[in-house]
MDAnalysis code that builds the backbone (N, CA, C; Angstrom):
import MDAnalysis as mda
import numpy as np

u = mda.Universe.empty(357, n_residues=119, atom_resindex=np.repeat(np.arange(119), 3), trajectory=True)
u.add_TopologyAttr("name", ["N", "CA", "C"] * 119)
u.add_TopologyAttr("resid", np.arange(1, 120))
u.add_TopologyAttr("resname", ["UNK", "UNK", "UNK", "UNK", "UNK", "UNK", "UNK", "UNK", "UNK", "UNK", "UNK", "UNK", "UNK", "UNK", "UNK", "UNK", "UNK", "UNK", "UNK", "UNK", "UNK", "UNK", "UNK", "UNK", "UNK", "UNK", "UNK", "UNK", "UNK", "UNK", "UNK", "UNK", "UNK", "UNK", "UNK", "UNK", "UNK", "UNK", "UNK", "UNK", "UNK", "UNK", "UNK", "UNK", "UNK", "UNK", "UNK", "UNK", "UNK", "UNK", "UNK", "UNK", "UNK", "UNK", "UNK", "UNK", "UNK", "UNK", "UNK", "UNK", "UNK", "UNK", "UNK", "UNK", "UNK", "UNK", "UNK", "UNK", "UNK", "UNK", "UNK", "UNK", "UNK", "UNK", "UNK", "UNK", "UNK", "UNK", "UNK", "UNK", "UNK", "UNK", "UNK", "UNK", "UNK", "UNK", "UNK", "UNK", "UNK", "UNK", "UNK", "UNK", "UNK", "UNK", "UNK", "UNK", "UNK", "UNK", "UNK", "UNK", "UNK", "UNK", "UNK", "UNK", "UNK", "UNK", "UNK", "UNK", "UNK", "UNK", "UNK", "UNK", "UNK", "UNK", "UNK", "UNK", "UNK", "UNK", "UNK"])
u.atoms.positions = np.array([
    [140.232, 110.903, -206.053],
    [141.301, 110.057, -206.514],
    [140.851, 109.309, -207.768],
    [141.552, 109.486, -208.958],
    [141.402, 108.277, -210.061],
    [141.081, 106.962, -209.819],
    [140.344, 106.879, -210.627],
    [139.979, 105.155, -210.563],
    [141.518, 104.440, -211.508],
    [141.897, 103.235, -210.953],
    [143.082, 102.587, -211.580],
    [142.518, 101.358, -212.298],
    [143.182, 101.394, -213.388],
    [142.682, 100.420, -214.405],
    [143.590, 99.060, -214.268],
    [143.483, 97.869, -213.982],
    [144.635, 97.180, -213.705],
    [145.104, 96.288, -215.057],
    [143.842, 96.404, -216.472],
    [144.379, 95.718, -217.174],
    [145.793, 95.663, -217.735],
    [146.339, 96.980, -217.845],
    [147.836, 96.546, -218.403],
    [148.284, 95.755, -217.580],
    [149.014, 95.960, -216.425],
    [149.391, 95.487, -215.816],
    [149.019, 93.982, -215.420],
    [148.286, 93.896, -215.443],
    [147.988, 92.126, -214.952],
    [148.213, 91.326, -216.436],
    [147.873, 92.261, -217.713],
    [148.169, 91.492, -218.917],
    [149.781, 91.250, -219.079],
    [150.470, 92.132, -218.737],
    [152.117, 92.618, -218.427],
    [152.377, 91.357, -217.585],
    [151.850, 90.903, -216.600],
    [152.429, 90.390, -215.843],
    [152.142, 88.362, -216.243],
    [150.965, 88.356, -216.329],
    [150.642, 87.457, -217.315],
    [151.333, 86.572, -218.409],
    [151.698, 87.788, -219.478],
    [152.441, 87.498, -220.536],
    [153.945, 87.082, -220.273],
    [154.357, 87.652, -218.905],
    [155.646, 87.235, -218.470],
    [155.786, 85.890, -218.121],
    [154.779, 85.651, -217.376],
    [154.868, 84.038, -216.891],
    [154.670, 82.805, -218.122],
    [153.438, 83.264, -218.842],
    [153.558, 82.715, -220.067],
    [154.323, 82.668, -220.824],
    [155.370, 83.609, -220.944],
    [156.555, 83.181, -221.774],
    [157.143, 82.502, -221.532],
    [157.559, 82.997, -219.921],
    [158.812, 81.972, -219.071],
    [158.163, 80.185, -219.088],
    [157.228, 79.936, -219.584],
    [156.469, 79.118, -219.646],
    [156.364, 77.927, -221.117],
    [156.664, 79.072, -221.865],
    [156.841, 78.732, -223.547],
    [157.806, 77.341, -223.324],
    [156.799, 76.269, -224.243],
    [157.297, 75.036, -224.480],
    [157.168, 74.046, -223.161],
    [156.533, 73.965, -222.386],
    [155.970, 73.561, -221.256],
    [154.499, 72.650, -222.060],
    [154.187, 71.385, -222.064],
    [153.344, 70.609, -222.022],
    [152.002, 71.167, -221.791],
    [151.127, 70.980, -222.528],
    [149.827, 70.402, -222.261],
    [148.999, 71.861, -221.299],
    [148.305, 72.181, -220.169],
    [147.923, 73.326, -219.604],
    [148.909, 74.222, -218.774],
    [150.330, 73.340, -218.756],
    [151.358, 74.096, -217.913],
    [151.514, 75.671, -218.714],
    [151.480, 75.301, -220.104],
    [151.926, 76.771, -221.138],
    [150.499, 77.515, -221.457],
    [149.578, 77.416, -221.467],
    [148.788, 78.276, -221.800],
    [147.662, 78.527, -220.498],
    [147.242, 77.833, -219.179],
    [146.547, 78.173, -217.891],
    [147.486, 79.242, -216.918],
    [146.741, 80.083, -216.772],
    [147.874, 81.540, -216.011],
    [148.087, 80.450, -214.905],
    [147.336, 80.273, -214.326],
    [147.217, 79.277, -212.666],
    [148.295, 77.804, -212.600],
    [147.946, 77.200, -213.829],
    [148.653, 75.893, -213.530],
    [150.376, 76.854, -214.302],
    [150.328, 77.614, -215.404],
    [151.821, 77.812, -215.605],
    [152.538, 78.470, -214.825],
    [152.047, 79.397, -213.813],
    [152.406, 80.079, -212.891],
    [152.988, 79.141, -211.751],
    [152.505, 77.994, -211.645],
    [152.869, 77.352, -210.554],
    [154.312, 76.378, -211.090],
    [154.392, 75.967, -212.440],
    [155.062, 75.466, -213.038],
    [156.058, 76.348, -213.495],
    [156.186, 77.297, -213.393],
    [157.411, 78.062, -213.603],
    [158.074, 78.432, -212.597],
    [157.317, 79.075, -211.147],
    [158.036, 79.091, -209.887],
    [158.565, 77.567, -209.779],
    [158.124, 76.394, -209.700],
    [158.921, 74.939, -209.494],
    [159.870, 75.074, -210.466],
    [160.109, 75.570, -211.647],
    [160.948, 75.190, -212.721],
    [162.375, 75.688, -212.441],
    [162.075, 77.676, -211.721],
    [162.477, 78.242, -211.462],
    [163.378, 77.924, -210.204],
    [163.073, 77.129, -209.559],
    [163.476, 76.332, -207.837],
    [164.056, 75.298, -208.285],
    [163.864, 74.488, -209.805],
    [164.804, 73.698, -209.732],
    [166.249, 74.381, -210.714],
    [165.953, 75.248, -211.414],
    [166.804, 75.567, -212.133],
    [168.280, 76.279, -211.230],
    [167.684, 76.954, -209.608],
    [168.293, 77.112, -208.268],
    [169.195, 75.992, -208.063],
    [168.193, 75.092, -207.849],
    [169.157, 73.873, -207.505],
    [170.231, 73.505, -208.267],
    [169.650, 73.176, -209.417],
    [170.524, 72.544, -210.485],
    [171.821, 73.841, -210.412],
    [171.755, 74.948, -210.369],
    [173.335, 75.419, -210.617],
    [174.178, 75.699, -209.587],
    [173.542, 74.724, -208.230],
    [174.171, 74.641, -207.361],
    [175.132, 73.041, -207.215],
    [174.074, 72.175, -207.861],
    [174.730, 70.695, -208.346],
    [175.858, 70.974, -209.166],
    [175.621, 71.808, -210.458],
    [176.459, 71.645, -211.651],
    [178.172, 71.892, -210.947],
    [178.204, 72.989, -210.353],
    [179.283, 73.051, -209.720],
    [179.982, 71.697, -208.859],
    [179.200, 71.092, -207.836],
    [179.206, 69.443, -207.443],
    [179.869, 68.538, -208.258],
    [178.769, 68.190, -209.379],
    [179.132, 66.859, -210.317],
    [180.864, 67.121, -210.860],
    [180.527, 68.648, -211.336],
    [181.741, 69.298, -211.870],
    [183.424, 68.607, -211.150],
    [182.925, 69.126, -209.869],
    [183.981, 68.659, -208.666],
    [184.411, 67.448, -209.212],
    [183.275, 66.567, -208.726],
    [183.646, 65.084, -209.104],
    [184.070, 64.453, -210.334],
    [183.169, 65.367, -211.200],
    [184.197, 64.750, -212.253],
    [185.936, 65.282, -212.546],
    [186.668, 66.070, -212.020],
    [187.832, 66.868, -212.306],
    [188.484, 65.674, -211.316],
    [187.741, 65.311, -209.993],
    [188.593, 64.290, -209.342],
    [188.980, 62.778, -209.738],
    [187.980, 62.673, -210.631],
    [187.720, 61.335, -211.204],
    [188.567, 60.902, -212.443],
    [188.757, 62.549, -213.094],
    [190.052, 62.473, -213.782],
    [191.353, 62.455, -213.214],
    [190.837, 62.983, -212.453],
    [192.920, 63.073, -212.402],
    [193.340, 61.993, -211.454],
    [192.701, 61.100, -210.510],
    [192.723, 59.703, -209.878],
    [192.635, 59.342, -211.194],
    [192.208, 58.710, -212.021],
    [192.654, 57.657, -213.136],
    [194.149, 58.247, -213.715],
    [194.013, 59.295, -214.015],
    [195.483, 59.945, -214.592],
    [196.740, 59.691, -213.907],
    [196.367, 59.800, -212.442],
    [197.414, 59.889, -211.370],
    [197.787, 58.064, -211.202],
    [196.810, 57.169, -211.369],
    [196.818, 56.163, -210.999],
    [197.648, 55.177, -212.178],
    [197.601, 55.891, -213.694],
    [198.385, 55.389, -214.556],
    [200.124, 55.426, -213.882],
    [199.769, 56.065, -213.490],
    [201.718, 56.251, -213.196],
    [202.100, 55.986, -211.879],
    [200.986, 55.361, -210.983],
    [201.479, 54.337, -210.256],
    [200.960, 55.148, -208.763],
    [200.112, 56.419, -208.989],
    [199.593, 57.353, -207.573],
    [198.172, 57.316, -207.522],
    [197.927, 57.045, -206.032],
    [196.202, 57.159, -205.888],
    [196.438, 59.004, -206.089],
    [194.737, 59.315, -206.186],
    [194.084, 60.742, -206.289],
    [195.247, 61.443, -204.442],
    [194.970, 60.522, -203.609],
    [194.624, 61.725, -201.908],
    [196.599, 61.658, -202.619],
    [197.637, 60.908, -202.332],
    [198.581, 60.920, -202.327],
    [199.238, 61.800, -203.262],
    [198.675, 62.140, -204.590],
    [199.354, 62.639, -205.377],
    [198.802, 64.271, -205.245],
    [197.346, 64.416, -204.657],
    [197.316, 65.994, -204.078],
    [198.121, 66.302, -203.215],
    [198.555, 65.461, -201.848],
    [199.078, 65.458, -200.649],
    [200.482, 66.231, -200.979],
    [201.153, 64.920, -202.280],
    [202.585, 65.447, -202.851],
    [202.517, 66.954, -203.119],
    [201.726, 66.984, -203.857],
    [201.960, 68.048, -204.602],
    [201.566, 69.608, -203.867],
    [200.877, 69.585, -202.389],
    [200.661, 70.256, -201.339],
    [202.096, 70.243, -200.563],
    [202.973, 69.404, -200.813],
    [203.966, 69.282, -199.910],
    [205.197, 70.005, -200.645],
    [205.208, 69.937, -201.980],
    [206.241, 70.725, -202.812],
    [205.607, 71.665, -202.872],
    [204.383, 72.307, -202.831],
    [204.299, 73.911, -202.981],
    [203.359, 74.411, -204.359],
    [203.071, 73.030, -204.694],
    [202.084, 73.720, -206.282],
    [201.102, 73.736, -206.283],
    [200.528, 74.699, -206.119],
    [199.044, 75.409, -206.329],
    [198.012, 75.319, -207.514],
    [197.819, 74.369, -207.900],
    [196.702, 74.053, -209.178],
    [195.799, 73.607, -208.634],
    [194.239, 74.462, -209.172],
    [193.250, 73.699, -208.512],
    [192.784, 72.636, -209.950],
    [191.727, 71.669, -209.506],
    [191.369, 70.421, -209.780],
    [191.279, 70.405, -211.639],
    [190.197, 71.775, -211.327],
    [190.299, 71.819, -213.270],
    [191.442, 71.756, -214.094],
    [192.221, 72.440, -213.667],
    [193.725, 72.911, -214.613],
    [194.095, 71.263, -214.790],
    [194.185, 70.388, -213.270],
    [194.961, 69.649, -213.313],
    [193.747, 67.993, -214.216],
    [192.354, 68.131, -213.633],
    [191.957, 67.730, -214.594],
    [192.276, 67.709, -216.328],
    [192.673, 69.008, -216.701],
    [192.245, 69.671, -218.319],
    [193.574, 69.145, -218.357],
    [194.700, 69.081, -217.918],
    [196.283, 68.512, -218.155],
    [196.169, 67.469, -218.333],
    [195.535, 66.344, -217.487],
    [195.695, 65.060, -217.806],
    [194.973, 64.431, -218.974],
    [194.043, 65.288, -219.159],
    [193.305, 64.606, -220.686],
    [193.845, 65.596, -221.590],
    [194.516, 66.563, -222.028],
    [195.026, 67.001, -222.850],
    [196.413, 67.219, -223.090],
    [197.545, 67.732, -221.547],
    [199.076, 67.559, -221.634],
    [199.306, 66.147, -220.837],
    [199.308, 65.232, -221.393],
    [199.817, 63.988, -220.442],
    [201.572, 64.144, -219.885],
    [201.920, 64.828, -220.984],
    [203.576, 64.718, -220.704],
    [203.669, 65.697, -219.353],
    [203.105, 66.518, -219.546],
    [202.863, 68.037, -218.290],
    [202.531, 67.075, -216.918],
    [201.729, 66.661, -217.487],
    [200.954, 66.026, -216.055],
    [201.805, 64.668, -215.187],
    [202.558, 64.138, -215.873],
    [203.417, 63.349, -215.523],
    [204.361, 63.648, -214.793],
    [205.334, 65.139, -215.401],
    [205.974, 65.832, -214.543],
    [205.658, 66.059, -213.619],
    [203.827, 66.698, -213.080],
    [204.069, 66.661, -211.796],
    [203.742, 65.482, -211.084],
    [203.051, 64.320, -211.777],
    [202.929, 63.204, -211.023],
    [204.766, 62.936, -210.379],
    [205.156, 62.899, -211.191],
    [206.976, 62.654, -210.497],
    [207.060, 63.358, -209.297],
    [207.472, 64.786, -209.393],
    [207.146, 65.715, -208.465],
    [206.328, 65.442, -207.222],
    [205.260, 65.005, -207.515],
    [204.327, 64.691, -206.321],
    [204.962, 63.521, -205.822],
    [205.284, 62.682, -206.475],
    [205.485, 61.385, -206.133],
    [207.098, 61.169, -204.777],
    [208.102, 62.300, -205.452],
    [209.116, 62.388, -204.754],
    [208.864, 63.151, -203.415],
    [207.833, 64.090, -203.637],
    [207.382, 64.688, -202.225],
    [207.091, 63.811, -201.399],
    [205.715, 62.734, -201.681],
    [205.370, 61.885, -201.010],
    [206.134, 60.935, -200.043],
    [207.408, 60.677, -200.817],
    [208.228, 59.628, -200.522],
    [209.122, 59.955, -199.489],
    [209.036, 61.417, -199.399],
    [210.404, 62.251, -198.408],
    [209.882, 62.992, -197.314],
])
């Protein structure tokens, strides 16, 4: 059986982590050992984080449209509630992106919601 040479490969594999590594502080970017360990953590938070981004996201689309809803005289739960009760299907973004950009749109359905609520 051939003898196996492992330098490519470990240089291959090496150079990968070190890249993924590029711009990392001090021995994190150039020690195989300490950047290796600093890129799997980087890598675990970068997991996390695009599991938050979606989260904050949430909250902020709700946070708009409770202030939006609240100009015209509706908390956030009441004016979803309405608008679950007439039948309109917009999720949070749309109705977020309406209130900071179509106010007149968004008013209409604040009305809408508002007459549902009431009946």
């Amino acid at each position: 059986m051939a003898r196996v040479k492992r330098s490519v490969t470990s240089r291959t594999r090496r150079k990968k982590i070190l890249a993924k590594a590029k711009g990392f502080y001090g021995r994190r970017k150039s020690s195989i050992t300490v950047a290796s360990q600093s890129v799997d953590r980087s890598g675990q938070h970068s997991y996390i984080g695009r599991k938050l981004r979606k989260r904050n996201f949430r909250a902020l689309w709700i946070q708009r449209i409770n202030a939006a809803a609240r100009l015209h005289g509706l908390t956030y739960g009441r004016f979803i509630s309405g608008l679950g009760k007439v039948g309109i299907a917009i999720d949070r973004k749309v109705l977020a992106d309406l209130a900071v950009r179509e106010p007149e749109a968004f008013k209409a359905l604040v009305d809408q919601a508002a007459s549902a609520a009431k009946a």
